[in-house]
N, C-alpha and C positions, 0 to 999 in steps of 0.2 A: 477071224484072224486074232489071236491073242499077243499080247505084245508086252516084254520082260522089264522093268523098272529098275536100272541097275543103280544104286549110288554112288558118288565118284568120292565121296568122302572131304570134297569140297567144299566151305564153307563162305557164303559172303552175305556181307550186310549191305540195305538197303539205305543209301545216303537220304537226305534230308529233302531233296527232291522226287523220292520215289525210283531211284534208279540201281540196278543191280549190274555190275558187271559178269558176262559172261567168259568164264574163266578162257585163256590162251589155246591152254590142251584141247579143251573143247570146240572151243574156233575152229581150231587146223582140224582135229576128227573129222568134223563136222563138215568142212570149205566154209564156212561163215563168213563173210569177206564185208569189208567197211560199207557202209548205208546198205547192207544186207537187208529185208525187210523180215519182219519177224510177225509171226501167229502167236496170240496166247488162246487157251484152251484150258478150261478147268473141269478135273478129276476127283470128284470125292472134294476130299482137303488139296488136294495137288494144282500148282500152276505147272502148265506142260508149256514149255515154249516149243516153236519149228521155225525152219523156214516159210515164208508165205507163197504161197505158187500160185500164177493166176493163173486158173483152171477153170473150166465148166465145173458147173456143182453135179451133173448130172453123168458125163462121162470122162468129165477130167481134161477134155482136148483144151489146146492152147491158143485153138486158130478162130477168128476170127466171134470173138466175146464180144458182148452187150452187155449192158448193165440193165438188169431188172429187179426194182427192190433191194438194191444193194447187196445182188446176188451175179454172180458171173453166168453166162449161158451161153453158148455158141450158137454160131446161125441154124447147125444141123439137128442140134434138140430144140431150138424154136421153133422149125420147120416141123417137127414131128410132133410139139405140143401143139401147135395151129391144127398142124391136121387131125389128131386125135380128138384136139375138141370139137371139131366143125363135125366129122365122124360122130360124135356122142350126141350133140344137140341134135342130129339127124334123126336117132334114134328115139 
C-alpha cells in the first residue's frame, strides 16, 4: 500500500514546551476531537502524527487486548501464538 504526502501549506511553530498545535481545518478533516490520543511515527526526516487506535498489533481486533511487552494483542492471536508454539516445541 503506498500512501501520498500531501502539504497543506500550513506552518506552525514549536512553543518553548515542545508543543505544536494541530491546525482547526485539519481537526474537523480529520474528527480529531479534545483528549484525542495521538501516534507519532517517524519517516525519513518526517514526524507523521495519527490517531492512536488500540488494536491488536497482529490483526487489528479491538476486543478483548492484553498487554504484552507494551504491545497490544487479543485473546484470539494469544490463543494461536500458545498453540503454535506448543506445535513447534513438539516438533
Amino acid at each position: 500500500m503506498t500512501s501520498t504526502i500531501k502539504s497543506t501549506g500550513i506552518v506552525r511553530k514549536v512553543d518553548l514546551l515542545g508543543r505544536v498545535v494541530i491546525p482547526k481545518e485539519i481537526r474537523s478533516v480529520y474528527n480529531f476531537v479534545e483528549e484525542q490520543e495521538v501516534e507519532f511515527y517517524v519517516e525519513n526526516n518526517r514526524i507523521i502524527i495519527g490517531k492512536y487506535h488500540k488494536n491488536c498489533i497482529f490483526c487489528n481486533s479491538d476486543q478483548n487486548l492484553i498487554v504484552y511487552e507494551d504491545k497490544l494483542i487479543c485473546g484470539q492471536c494469544v490463543g494461536y501464538i500458545n498453540k503454535n508454539m506448543v506445535l513447534g516445541a513438539a516438533q
